[in-house]
Kinemage of the C-alpha trace (Angstrom):
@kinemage 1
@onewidth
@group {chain A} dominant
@subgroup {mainchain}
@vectorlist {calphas} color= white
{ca unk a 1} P 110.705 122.029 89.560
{ca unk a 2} L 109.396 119.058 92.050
{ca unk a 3} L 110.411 115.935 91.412
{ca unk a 4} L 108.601 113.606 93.596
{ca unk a 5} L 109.494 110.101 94.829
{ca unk a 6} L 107.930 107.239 92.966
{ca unk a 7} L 105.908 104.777 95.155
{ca unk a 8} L 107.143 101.520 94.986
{ca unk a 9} L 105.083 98.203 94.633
{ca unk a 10} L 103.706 97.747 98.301
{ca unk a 11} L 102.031 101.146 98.243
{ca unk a 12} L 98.457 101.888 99.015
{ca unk a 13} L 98.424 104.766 96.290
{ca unk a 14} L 99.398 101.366 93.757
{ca unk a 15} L 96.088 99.256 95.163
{ca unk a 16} L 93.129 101.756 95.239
{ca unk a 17} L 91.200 103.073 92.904
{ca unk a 18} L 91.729 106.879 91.627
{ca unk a 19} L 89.060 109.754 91.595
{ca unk a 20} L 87.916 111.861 88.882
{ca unk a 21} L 89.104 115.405 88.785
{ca unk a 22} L 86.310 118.233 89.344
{ca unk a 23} L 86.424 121.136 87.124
{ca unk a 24} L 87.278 124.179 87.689
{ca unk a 25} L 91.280 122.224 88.647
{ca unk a 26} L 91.861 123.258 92.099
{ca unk a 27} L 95.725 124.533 92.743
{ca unk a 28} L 96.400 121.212 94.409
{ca unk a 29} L 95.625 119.116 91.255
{ca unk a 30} L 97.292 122.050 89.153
{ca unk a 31} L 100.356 120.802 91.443
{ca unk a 32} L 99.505 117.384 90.859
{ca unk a 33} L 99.952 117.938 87.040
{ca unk a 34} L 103.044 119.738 87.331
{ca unk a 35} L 105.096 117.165 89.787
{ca unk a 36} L 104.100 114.644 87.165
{ca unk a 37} L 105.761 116.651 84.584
{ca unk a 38} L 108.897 117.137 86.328
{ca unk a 39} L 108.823 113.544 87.331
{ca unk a 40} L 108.241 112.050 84.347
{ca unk a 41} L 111.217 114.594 82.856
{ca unk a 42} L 113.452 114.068 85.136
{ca unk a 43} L 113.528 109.786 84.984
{ca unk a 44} L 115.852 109.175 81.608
{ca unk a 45} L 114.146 106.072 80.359
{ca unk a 46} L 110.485 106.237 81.775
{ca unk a 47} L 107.533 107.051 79.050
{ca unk a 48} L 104.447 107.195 81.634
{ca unk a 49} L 103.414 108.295 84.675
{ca unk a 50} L 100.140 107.988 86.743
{ca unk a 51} L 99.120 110.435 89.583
{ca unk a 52} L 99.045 107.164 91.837
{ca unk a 53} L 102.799 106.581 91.089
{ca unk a 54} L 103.649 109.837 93.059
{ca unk a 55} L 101.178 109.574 95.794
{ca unk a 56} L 98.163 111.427 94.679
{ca unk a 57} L 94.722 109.228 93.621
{ca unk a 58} L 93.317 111.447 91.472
{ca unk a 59} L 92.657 110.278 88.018
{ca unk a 60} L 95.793 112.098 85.851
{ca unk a 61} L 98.186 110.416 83.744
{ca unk a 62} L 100.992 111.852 81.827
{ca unk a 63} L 103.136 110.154 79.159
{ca unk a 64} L 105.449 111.142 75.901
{ca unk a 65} L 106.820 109.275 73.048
{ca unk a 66} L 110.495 109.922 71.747
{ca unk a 67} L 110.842 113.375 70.690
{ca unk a 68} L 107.027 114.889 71.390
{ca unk a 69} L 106.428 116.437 74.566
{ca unk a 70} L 104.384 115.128 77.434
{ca unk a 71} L 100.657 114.637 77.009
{ca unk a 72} L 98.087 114.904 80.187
{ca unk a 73} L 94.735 113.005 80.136
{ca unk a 74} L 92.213 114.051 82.947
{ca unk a 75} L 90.128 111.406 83.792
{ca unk a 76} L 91.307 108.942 81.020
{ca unk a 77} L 89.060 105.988 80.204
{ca unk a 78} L 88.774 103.428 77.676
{ca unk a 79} L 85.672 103.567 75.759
{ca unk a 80} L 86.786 100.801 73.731
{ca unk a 81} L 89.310 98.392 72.976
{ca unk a 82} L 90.338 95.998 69.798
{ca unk a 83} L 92.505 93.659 68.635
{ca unk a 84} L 93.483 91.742 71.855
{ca unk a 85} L 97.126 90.459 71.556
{ca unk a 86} L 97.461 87.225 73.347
{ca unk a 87} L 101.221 87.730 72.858
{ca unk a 88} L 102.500 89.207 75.839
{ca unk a 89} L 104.398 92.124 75.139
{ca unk a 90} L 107.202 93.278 77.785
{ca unk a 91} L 106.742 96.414 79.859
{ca unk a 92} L 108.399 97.872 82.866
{ca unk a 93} L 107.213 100.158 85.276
{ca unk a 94} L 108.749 102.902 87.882
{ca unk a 95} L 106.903 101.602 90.676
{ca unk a 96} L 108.579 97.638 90.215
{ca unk a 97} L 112.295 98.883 89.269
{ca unk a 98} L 114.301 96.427 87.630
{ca unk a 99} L 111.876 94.135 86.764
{ca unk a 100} L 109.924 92.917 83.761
{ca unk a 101} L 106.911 91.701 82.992
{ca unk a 102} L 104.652 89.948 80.292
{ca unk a 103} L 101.554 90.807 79.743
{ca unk a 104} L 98.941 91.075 77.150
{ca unk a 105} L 97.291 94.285 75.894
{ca unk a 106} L 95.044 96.158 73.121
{ca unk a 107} L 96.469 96.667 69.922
{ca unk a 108} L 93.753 99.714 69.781
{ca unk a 109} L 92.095 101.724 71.748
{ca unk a 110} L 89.620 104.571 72.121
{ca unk a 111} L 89.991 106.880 75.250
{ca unk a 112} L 87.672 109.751 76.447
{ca unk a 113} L 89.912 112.054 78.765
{ca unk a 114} L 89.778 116.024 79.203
{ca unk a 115} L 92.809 118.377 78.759
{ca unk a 116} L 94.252 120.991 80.980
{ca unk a 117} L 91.524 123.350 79.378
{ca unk a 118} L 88.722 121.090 80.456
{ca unk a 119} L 88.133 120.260 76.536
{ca unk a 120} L 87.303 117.228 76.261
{ca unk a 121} L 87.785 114.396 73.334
{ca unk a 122} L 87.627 110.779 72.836
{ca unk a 123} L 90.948 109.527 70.338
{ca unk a 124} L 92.444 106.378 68.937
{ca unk a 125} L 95.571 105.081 69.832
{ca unk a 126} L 97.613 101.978 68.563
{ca unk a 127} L 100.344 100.293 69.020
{ca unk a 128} L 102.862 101.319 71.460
{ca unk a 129} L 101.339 104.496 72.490
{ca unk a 130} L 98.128 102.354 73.038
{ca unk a 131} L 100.216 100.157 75.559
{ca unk a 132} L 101.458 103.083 77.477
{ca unk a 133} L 98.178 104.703 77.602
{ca unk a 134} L 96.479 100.797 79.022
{ca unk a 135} L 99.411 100.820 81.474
{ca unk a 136} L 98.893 103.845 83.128
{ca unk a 137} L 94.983 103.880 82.754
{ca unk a 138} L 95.684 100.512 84.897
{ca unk a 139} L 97.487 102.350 87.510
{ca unk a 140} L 94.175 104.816 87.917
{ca unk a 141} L 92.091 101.427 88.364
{ca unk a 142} L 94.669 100.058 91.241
{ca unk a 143} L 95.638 97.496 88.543
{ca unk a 144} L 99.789 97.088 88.497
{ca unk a 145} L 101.576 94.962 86.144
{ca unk a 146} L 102.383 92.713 88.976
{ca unk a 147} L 98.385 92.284 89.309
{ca unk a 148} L 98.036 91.188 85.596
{ca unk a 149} L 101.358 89.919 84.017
{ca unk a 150} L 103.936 87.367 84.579
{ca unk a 151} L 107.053 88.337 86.070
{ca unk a 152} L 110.312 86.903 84.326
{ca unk a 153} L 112.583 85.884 85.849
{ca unk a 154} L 115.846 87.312 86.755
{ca unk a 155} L 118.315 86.053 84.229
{ca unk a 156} L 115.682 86.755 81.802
{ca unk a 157} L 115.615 90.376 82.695
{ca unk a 158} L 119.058 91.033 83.316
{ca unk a 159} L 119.427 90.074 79.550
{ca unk a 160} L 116.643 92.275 78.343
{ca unk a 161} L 117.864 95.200 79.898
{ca unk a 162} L 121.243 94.383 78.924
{ca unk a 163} L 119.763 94.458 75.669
{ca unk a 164} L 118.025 97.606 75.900
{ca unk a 165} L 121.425 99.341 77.141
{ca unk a 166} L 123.215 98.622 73.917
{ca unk a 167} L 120.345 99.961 72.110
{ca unk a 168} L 120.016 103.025 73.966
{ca unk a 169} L 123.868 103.438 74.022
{ca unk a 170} L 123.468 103.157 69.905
{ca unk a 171} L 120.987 105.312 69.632
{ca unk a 172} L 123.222 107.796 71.168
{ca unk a 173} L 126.152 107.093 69.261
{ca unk a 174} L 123.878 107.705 66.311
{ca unk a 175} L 122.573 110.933 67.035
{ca unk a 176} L 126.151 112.092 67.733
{ca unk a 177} L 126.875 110.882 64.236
{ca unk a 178} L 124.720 113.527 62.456
């Protein structure tokens, strides 16, 4: 298991675009896929992870929603997009710890992207998946969430993570009730 170290806002690997993967995977992008595994496992609270995030611009991203494991796109794009939200919606990021930002996204989307057998498949996502899927398609592009949200400010933040603590903290409690 390699867990690699997350590169933090002033990186290059943040502010240049990715490249697409070649088929057949070479044993360094095999690599790639697996450090982003263990990454992404080993950070508690995170949902997604781009290849840029641990140093590598090549077009992977891997993500998971509570109690699925991790999906990997290969060369993930959008084909199309609906619904924009002009409500900001909150996200966070690895790469800007302990900070929040607003930002507006796609209630849907439709992403081509190829699998670890070189399959590949265009699928619809929505709601929060679809936001996890926009933020780390924007990491690929050398777009951060500093680049097109609005950072709050620190009391702000403090009070939404607070937030978020007691939630997690009673989610917990929960699942030690059953």
């Amino acid at each position: 298991m390699v867990v690699r170290n997350i590169e933090k806002e002033d990186s290059v690997f943040l502010h240049r675009e990715s490249r697409p993967v070649e088929w057949p995977l070479s044993e360094s992008v095999r690599q790639v896929i697996r450090d982003l595994n263990d990454t992404l496992n080993a950070s508690e609270h995170a949902t997604g992870l781009a290849a840029p995030q641990i140093g590598s611009n090549v077009n992977i991203i891997v993500y998971r929603l509570a109690y699925k494991s991790n999906t990997v796109m290969i060369n993930p794009r959008i084909v199309k997009a609906a619904d924009f939200e002009a409500t900001p919606k909150f996200e966070m990021c690895l790469s800007y710890p302990g900070q929040i930002y607003a930002l507006p996204r796609y209630k849907r989307i439709s992403v081509y992207f190829e699998d670890l057998t070189g399959d590949s498949y265009v699928l619809k996502y929505r709601g929060f998946e679809a936001t996890v899927i926009q933020h780390e398609i924007d990491h690929l592009l050398g777009i951060t969430i500093a680049d097109k949200g609005e950072k709050l400010d620190s009391k702000t933040t403090r009070l939404l993570l607070e937030k978020a603590e007691q939630e997690m903290e009673g989610d917990d409690h929960d699942e030690e009730e059953k």
